[in-house]
C-alpha positions in Angstrom: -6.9 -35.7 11.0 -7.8 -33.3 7.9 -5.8 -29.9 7.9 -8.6 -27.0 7.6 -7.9 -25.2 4.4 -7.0 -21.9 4.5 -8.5 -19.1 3.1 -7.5 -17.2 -0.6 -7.5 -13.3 0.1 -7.4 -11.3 -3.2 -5.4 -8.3 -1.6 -6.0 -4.8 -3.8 -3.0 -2.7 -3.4 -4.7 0.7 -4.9 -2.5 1.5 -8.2 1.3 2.5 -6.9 0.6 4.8 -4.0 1.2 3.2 -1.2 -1.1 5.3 1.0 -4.0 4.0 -0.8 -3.5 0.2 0.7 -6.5 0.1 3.1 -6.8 -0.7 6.9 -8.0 -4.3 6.1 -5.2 -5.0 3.8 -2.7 -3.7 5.9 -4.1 -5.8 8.5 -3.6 -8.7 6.5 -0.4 -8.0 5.0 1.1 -7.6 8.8 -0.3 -11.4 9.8 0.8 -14.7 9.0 -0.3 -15.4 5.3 1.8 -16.5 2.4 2.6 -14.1 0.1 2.1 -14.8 -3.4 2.1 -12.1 -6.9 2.8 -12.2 -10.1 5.0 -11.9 -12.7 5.5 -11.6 -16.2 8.6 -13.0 -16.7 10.4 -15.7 -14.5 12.7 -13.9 -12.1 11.2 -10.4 -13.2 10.3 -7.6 -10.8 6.6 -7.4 -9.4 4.6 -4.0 -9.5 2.1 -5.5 -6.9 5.3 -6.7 -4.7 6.7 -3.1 -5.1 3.7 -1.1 -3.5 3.5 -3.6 -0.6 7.6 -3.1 -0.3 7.6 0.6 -0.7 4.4 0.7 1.7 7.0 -0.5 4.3 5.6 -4.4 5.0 7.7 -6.9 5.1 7.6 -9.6 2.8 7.6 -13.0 4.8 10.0 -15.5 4.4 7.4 -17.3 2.6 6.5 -15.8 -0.3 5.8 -17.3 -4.0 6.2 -15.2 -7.4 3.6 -17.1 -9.6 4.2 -16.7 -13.3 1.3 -15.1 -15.8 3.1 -14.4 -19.3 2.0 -11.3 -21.4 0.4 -13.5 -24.4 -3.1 -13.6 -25.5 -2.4 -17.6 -26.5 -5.5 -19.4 -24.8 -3.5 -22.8 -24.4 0.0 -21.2 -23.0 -2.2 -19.1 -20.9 -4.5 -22.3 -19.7 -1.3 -24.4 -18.6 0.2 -21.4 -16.6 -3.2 -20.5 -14.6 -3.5 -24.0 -13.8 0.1 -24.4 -12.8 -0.5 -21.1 -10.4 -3.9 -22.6 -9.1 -2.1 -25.9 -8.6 0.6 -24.2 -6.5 -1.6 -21.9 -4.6 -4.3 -24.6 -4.0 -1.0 -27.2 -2.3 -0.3 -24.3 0.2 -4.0 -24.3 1.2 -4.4 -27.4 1.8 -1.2 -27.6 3.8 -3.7 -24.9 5.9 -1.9 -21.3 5.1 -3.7 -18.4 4.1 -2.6 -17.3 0.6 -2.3 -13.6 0.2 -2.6 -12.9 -3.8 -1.1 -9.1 -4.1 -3.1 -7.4 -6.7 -2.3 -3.6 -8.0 -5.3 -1.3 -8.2 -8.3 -3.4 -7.4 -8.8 -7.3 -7.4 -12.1 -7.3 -8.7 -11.4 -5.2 -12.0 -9.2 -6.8 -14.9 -7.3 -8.5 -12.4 -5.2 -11.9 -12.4 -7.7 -12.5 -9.6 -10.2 -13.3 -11.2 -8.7 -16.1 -13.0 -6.8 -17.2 -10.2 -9.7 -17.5 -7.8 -11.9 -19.6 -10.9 -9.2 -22.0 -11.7 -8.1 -22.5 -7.8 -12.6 -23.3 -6.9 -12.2 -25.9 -10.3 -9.5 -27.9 -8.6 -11.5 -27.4 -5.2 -14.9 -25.8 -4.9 -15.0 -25.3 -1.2 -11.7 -23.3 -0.9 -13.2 -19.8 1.0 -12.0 -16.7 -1.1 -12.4 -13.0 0.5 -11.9 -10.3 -2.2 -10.3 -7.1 -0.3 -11.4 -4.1 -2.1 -8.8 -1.2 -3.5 -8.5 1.7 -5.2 -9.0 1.3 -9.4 -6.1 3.0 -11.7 -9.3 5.3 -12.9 -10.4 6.5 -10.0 -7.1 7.7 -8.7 -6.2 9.0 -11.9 -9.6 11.0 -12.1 -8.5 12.4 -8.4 -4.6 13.0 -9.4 -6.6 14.6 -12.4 -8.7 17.0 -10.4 -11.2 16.0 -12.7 -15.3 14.4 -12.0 -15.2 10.9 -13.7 -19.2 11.8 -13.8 -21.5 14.3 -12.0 -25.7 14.0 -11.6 -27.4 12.2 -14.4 -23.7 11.7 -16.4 -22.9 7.8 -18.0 -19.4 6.2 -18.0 -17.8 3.7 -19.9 -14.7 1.7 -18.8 -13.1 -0.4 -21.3 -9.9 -1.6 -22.7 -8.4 0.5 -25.7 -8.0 -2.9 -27.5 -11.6 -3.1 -28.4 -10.6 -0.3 -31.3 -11.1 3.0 -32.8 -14.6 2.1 -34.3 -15.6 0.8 -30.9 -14.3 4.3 -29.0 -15.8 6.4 -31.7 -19.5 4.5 -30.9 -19.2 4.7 -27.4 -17.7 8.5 -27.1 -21.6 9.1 -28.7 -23.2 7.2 -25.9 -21.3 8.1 -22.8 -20.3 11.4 -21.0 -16.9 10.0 -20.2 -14.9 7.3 -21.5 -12.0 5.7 -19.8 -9.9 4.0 -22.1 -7.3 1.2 -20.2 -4.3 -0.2 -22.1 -4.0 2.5 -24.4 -0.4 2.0 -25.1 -0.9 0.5 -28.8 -3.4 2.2 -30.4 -2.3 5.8 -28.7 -1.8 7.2 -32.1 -5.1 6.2 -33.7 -6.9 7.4 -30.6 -5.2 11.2 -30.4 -6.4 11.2 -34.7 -9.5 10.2 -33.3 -10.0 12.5 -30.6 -8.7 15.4 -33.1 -11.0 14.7 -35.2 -13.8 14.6 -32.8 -12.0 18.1 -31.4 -11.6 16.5 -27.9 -8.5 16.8 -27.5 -8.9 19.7 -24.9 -11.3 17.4 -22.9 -8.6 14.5 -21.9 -6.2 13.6 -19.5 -3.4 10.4 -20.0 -2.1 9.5 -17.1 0.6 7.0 -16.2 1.2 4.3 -13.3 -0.7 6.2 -11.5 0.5 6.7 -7.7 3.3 5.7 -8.4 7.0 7.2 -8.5 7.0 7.4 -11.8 3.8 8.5 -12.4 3.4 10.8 -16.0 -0.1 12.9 -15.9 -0.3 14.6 -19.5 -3.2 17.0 -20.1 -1.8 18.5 -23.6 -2.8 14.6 -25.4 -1.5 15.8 -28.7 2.2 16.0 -27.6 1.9 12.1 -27.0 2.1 11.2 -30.9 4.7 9.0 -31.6 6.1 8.5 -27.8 6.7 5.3 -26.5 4.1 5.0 -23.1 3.9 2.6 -20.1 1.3 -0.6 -20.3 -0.1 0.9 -17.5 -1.2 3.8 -18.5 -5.3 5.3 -19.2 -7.1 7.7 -20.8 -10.1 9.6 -19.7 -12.3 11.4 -22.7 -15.4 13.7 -21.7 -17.6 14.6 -24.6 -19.3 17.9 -23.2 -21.0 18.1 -26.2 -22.9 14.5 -26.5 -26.8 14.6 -27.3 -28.2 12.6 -24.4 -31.4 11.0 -24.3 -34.0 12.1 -21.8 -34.5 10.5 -18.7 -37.2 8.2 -17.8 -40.1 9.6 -16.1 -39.8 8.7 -12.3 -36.5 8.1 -12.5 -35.7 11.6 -10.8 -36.8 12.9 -7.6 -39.8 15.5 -8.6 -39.2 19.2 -7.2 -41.6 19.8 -4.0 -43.9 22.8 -5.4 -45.9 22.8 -2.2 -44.4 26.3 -0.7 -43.9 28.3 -4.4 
């Protein structure tokens, strides 16, 4: 007789506050599933493990740290995603669900995402259900107090790492620009944004939700300090030339009664 396989659950944790975990998370979370997050280092701490800890679940007695090392080498990283996809896929077949804790959101520069491909290349028909979650930028816009866009405004969201010559382009095109990862080109982005006098116009903001959360509005007295990987920036250019929208691409003003 064939075990059913159980199901892969992506399980967004929002980005450190723990109020943010949503109802069907939670609902998840409290069943039987095995636990499984990563790490970066063998026997390191997990920041996904930590909000479902500090949330007040209880980790099960089954529970599996799987191992994604901070390196940007395609064949180290290859041979660890398929030895996490090789573990996860075992437990599904044994017919557990496999709960995948993810901070912020699963589907948005997650470990998710590459778990969930390299788990369907071992085994297409394993059944994956994304839970949705609160993104780092939008809870950092809301501990912010600030619109992330309003009306006809665009956005960008993009990793710092693309560079300075890439930010400059892009602060041209888009009403607000939220830069992810900023931690190693901080320096060359404050030049840049005093430069571009936008200094005024931006808020850092540091593991977000979180205890040790760090929300800086005055950007300039970040040169030269040391700042979290998971930290953001979000830019508005009040000042960008915009283009003019499309004709019937707004709702036309009802005359009729004037």
């Amino acid at each position: 007789m064939n075990t059913k396989l159980g199901t892969l659950y992506g399980i967004s944790l929002g980005p450190g506050d723990p109020g943010l975990i949503t109802r069907r998370a939670w609902e998840l979370l409290s069943g039987a599933g095995h636990w499984t997050y990563p790490v970066r280092k063998k026997n390191s701490d997990s920041y996904a493990l930590d909000i479902a800890l500090r949330a007040g679940l209880e980790r099960p007695q089954t529970h599996t740290a799987l191992h994604f090392p901070m390196t940007h080498d395609a064949d180290i990283l290859a041979r660890y995603w398929l030895e996490a996809a090789e573990t996860v896929l075992a437990l599904l077949q044994r017919g557990d669900d496999v709960l995948f804790l993810v901070e912020g959101d699963a589907s948005t520069y997650s470990t998710f995402g590459h778990l969930q491909r390299s788990v369907r290349a071992l085994q297409p028909d394993v059944s994956v259900e994304v839970v949705p979650g609160v993104s780092s930028f939008h809870a950092a816009a809301a501990r912010a107090g600030e619109a992330l866009a309003d009306v006809d405004d665009t956005i960008a969201i993009v990793p710092a790492g693309y560079g300075i010559a890439q930010i400059e382009r892009m602060l041209n095109d888009f009403d607000t620009l939220v830069l992810l990862k900023v931690k190693p080109l901080l320096d060359d982005i404050i030049n840049l944004l005093r430069r571009r006098d936008l200094l005024a116009h931006g808020w850092f903001v540091e593991k977000a939700g979180a205890p040790e959360e760090r929300m800086v509005h005055d950007i300039a007295s970040l040169q030269g300090q040391k700042v979290n990987y998971l930290s953001l920036l979000i830019i508005k250019n009040p000042g960008r030339q915009r283009s003019e929208m499309q004709p019937g691409c707004r709702k036309k003003k009802d005359t009729s009664d004037e």
